[in-house]
C-alpha positions as CSV (number, residue, x, y, z in Angstrom):
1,X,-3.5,-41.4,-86.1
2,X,-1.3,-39.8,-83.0
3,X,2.1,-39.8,-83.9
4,X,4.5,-40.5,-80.9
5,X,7.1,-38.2,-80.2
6,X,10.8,-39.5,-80.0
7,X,11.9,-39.2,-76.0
8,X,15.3,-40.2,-77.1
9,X,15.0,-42.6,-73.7
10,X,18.2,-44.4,-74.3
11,X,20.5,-41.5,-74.5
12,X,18.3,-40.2,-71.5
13,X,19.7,-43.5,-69.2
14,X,23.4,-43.5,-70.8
15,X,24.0,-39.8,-69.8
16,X,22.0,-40.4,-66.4
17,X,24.5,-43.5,-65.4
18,X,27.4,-41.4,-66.6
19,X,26.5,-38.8,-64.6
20,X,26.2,-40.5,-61.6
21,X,28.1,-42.9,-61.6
22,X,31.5,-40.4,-62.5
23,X,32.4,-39.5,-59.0
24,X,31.2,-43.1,-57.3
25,X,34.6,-44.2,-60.0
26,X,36.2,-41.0,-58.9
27,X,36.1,-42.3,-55.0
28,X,36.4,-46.0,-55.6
29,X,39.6,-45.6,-57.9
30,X,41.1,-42.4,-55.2
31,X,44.3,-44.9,-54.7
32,X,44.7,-44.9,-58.9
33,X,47.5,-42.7,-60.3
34,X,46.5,-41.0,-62.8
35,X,42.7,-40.4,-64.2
36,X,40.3,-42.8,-65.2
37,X,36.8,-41.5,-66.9
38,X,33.7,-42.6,-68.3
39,X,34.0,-41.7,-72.0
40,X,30.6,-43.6,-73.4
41,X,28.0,-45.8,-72.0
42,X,25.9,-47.7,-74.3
43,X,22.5,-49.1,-72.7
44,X,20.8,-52.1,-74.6
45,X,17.1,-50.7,-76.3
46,X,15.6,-53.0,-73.7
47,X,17.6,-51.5,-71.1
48,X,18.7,-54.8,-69.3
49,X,22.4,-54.0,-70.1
50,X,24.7,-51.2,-70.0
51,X,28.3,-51.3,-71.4
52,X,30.6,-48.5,-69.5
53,X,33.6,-47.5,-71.3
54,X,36.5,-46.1,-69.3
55,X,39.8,-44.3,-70.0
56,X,42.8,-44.9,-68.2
57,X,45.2,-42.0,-68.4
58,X,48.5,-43.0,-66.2
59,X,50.4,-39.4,-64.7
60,X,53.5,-41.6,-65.6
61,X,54.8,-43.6,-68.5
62,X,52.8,-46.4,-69.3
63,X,53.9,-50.1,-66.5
64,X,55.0,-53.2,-68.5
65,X,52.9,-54.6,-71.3
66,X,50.8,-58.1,-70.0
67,X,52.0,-60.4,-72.9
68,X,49.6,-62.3,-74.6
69,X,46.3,-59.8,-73.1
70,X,44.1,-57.7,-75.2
71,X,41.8,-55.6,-74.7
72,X,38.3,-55.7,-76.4
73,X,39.7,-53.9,-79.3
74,X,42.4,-55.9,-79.6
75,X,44.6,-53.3,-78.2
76,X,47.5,-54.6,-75.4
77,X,46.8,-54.2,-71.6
78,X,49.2,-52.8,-69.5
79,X,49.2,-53.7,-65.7
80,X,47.7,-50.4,-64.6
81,X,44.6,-51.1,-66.6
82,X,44.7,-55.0,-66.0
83,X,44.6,-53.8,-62.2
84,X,41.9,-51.4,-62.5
85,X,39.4,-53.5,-64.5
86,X,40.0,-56.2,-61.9
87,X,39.4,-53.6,-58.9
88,X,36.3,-52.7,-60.9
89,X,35.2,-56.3,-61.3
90,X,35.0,-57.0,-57.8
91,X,33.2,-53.9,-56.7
92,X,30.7,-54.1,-59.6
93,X,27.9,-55.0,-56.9
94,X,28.2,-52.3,-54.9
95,X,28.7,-49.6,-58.2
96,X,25.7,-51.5,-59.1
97,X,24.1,-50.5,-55.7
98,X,24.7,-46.7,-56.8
99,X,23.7,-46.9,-60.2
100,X,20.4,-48.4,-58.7
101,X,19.8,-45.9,-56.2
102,X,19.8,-42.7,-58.4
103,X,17.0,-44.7,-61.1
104,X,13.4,-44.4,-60.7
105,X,12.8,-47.0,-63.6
106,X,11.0,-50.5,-63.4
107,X,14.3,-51.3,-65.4
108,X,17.6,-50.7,-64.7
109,X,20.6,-51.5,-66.6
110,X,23.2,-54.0,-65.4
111,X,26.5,-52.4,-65.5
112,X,29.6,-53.9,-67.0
113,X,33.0,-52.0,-67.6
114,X,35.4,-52.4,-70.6
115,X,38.6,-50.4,-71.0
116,X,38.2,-47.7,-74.4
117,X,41.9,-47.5,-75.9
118,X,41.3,-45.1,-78.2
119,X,42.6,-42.0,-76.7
120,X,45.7,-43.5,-76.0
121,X,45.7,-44.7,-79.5
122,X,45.2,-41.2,-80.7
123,X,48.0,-40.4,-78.8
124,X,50.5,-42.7,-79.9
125,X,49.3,-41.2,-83.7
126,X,49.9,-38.3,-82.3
127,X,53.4,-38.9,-81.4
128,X,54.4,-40.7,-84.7
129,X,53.3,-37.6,-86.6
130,X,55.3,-34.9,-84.4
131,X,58.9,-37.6,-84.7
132,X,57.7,-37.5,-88.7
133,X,57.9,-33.9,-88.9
134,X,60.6,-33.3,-86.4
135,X,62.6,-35.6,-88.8
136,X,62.1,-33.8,-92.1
């Protein structure tokens, strides 16, 4: 019995639409201020569906809070994300024209963006411990 060696495929494509599609966000978002990244992709195991989590970090404090809008993780919007995910939406068919013009697979993921507030989570932690020990 041949035993078949683990290709890892999946974290192949994830790192291969990261990749690629990092500057293509990088132009499309030029009028953004501040910095938005990929931080994780996560491709389905029959490849038919890629999630792409960004990060939005703002070069200035945080715009109003969109009442009554969460994110995926629950987490409140603010109207520099609520702007860029909409941006995003309606130029998903052409960032889905780059994504499919750098893979050489019968199947290629369908991209679909969600906004990943954890890093501005961890700063806000952050934050709260520094004012705890300023305080003592």
């Amino acid at each position: 019995m041949e035993v078949k060696k683990d290709t890892n495929r999946i974290a192949k494509v994830n790192s291969l639409i990261q990749h690629e599609l990092g500057p293509v966000l990088h132009e499309y978002l030029d009028w953004q201020k501040g910095l938005v990244t990929i931080t994780k992709v996560e491709t389905s195991k029959d490849m038919k569906y890629a999630k792409i989590w960004i990060s939005i970090f703002a070069n200035e404090a945080p715009e109003t809070k969109i009442e009554g809008k969460k994110s995926g993780t629950g987490r409140v919007l603010y109207d520099s994300d609520e702007k860029i995910l909409n941006f995003l939406a309606k130029n998903i068919y052409d960032l889905q024209g780059e994504v499919n013009k750098h893979f050489a697979t019968k199947i290629i993921p369908r991209i679909s963006f969600h906004l990943d507030t954890s890093p501005r989570y961890a700063q806000h932690i952050e934050e709260v411990i520094r004012k705890v020990h300023e305080e003592k």
